[in-house]
Backbone bond lengths (Angstrom), bond angles and torsions (degrees), N, CA, C in turn:
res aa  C-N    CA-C-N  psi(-1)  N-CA   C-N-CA  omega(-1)  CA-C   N-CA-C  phi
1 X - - - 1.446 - - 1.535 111.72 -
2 X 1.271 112.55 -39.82 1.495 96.84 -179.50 1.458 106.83 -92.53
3 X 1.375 135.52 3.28 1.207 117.74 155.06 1.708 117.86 -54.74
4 X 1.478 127.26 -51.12 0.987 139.29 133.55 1.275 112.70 0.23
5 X 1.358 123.19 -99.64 1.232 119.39 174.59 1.599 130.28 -26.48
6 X 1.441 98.29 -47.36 1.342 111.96 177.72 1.637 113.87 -61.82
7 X 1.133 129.86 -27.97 1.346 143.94 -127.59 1.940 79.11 -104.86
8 X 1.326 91.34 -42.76 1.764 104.38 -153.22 1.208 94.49 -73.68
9 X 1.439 115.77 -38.43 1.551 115.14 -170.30 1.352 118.16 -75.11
10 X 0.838 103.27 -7.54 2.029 108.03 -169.45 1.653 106.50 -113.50
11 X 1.670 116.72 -17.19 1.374 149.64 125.37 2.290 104.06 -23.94
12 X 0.807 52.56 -91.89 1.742 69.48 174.63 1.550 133.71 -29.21
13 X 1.755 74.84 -66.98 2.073 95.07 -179.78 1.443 94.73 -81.38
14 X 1.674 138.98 -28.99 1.594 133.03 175.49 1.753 98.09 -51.22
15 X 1.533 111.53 -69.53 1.809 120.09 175.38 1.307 121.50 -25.03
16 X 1.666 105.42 -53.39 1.643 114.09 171.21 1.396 118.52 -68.33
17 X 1.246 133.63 -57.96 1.441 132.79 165.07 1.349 116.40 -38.84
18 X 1.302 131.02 -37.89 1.741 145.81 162.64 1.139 100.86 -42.51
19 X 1.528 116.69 -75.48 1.369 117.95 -159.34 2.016 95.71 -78.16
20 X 1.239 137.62 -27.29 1.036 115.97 -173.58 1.896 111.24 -71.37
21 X 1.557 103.99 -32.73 1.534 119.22 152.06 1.287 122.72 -26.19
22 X 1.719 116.36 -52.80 0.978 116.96 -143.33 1.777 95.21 -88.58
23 X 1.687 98.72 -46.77 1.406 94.07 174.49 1.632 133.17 -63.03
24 X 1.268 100.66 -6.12 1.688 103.91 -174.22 1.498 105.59 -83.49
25 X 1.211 123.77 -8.92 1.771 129.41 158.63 1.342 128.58 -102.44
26 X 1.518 96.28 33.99 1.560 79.87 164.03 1.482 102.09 -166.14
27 X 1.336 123.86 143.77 1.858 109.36 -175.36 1.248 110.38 -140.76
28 X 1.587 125.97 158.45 1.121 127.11 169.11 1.076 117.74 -77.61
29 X 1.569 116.97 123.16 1.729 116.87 165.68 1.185 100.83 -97.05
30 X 1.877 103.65 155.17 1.608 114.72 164.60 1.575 96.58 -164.86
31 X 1.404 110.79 144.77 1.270 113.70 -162.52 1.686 86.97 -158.50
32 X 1.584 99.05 -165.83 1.505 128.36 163.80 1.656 134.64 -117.74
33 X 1.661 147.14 137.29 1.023 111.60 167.21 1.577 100.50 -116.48
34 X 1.529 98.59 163.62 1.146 122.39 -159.09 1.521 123.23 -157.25
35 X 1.094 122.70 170.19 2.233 113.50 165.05 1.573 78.03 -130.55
36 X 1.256 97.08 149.40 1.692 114.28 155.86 1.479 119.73 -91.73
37 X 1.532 102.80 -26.98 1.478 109.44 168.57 1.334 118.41 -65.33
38 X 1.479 116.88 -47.20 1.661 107.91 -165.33 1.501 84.41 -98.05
39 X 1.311 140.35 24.36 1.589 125.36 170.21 1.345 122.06 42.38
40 X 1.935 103.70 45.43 1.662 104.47 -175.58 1.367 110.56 -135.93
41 X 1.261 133.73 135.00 1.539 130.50 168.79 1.716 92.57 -80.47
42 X 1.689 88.08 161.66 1.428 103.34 175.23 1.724 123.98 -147.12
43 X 1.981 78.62 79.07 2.028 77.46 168.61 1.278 136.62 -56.19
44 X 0.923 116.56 169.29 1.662 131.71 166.58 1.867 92.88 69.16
45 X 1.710 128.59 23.05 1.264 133.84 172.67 1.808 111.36 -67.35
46 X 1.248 107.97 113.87 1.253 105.35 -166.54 1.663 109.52 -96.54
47 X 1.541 119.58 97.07 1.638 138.20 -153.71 1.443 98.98 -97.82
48 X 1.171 109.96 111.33 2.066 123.61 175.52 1.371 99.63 -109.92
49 X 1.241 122.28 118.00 1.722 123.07 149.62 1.529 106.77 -106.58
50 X 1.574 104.29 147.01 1.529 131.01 177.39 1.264 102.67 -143.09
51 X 1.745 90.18 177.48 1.402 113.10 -179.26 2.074 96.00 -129.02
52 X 1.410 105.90 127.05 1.622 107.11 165.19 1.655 84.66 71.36
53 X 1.706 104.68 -133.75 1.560 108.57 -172.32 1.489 127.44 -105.01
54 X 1.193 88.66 5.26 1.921 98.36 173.54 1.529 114.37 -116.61
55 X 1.121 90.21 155.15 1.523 118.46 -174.09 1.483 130.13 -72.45
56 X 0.980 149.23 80.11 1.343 133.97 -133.63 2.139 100.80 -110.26
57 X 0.984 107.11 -37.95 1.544 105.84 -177.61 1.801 90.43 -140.63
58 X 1.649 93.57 124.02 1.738 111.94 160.68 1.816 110.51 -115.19
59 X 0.820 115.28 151.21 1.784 140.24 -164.07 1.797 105.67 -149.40
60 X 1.540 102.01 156.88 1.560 98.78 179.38 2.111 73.82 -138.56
61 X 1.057 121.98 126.84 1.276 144.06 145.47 1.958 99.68 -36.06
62 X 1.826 102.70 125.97 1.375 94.14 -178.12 1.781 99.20 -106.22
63 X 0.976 103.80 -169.94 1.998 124.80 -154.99 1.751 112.16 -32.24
64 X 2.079 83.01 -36.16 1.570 86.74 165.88 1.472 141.35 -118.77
65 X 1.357 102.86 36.73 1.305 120.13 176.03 1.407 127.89 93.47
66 X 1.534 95.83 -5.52 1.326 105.81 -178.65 1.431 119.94 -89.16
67 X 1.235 141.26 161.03 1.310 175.76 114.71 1.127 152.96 -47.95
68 X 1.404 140.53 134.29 1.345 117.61 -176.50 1.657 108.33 -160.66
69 X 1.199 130.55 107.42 1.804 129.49 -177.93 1.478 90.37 -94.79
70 X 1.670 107.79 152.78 1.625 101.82 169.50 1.545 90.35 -127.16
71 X 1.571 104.79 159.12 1.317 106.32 150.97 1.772 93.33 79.03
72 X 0.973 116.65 38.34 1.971 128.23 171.24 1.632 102.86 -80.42
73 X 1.477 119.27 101.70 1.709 106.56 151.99 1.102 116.81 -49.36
74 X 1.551 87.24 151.35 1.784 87.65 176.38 1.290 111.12 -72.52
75 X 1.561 127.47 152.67 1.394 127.76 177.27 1.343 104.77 147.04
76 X 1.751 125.25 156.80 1.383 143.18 -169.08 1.855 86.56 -88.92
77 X 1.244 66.73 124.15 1.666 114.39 173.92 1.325 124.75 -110.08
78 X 1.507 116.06 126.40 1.409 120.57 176.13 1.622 104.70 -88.72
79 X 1.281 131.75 125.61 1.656 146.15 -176.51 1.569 102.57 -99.12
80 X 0.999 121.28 120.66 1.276 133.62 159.11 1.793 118.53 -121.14
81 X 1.539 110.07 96.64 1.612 124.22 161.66 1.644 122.84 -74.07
82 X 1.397 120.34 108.48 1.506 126.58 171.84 1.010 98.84 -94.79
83 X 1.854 132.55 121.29 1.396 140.84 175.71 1.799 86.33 -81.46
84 X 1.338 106.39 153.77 1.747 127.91 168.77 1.768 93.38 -60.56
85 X 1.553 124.84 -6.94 1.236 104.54 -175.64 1.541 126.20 -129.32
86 X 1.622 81.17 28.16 1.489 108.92 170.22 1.525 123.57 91.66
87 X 1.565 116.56 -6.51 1.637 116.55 175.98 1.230 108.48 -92.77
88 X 1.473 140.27 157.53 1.194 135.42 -133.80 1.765 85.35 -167.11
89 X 0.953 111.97 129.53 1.760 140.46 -171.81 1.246 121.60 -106.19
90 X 1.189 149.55 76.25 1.757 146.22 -150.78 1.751 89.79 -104.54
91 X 1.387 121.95 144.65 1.789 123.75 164.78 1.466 89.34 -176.20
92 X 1.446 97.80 -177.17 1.241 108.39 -167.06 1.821 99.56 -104.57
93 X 1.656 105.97 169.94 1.127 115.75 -175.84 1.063 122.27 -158.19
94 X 1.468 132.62 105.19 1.600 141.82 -136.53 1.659 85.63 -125.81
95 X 1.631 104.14 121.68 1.623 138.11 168.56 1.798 120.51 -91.13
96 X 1.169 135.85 84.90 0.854 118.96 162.45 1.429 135.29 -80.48
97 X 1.414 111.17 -176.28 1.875 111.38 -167.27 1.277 93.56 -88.40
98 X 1.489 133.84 -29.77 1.777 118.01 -179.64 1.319 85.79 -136.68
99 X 1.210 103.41 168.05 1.826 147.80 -19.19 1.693 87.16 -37.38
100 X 1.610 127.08 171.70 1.375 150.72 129.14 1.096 110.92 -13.55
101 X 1.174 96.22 -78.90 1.471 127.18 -162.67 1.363 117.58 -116.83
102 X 1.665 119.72 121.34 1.660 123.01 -173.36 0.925 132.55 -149.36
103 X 1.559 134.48 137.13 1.453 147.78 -134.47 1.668 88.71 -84.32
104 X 1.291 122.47 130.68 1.717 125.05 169.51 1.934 96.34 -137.47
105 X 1.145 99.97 96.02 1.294 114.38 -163.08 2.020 85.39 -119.20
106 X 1.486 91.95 114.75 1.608 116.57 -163.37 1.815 89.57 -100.97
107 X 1.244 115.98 107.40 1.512 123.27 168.40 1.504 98.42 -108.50
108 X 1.198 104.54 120.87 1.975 99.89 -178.04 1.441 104.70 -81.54
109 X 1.086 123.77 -8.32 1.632 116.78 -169.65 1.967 98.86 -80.51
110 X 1.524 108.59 -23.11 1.701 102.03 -164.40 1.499 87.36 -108.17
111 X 1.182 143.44 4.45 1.300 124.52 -173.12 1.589 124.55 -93.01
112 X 1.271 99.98 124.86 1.779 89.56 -152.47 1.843 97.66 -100.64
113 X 1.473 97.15 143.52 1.695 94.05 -168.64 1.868 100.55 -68.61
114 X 1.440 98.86 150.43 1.878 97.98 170.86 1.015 110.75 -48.14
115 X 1.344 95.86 153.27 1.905 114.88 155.66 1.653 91.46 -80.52
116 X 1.782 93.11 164.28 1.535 101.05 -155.01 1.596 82.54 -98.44
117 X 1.149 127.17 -16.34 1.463 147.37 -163.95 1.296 93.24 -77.87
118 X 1.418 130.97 -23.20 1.835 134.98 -164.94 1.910 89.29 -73.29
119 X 1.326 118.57 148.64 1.660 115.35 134.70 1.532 132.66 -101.02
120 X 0.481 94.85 137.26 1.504 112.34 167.30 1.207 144.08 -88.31
């Protein structure tokens, strides 16, 4: 019987370490976009990050500029911002496994486009 027991318990704490595994790769971002130069937020900004040539998470920025992807692996990320007024922002965007949860606050004036030399 207490092999059993034993069996279940290490059963158990394996399940928990999995799922504590599972969450340490991946986090919620939520931020704002904005320029600091032209002193403007930009709702309804429709923000795509990928890896290489596909698209992996799309978002539309709501009334106030804000944003939010859940569930981001960690990993360098290509960011692509479409303003509602047609200019379009490409840079890079690096995900880590902690914090949970993390501020990705998109200022188009500092965002510098990749090197082509980066992977993704």
């Amino acid at each position: 019987m207490q092999g059993i027991r034993r069996a279940a318990g290490l059963l158990v704490a394996g399940l928990i370490g999995l799922s504590l595994c599972a969450n340490a790769t991946a986090a919620d971002l939520y931020g704002r976009v904005f320029d600091t130069l032209r002193g403007a937020m930009y709702p309804h900004a429709v923000i795509t990050i990928g890896a290489g040539s596909g698209t992996i998470l799309r978002t539309v920025a709501d009334g106030t500029a804000q944003f939010r992807f859940d569930g981001v692996k960690s990993g360098v990320y290509i960011v692509r911002i479409a303003e509602p007024g047609g200019r379009e922002v490409t840079g890079r965007l690096r995900v880590t496994d902690r914090p949970a949860t993390q501020i990705a606050h998109l200022d188009l004036a500092k965002i510098d486009p990749p090197d082509e030399a980066d992977e993704y």
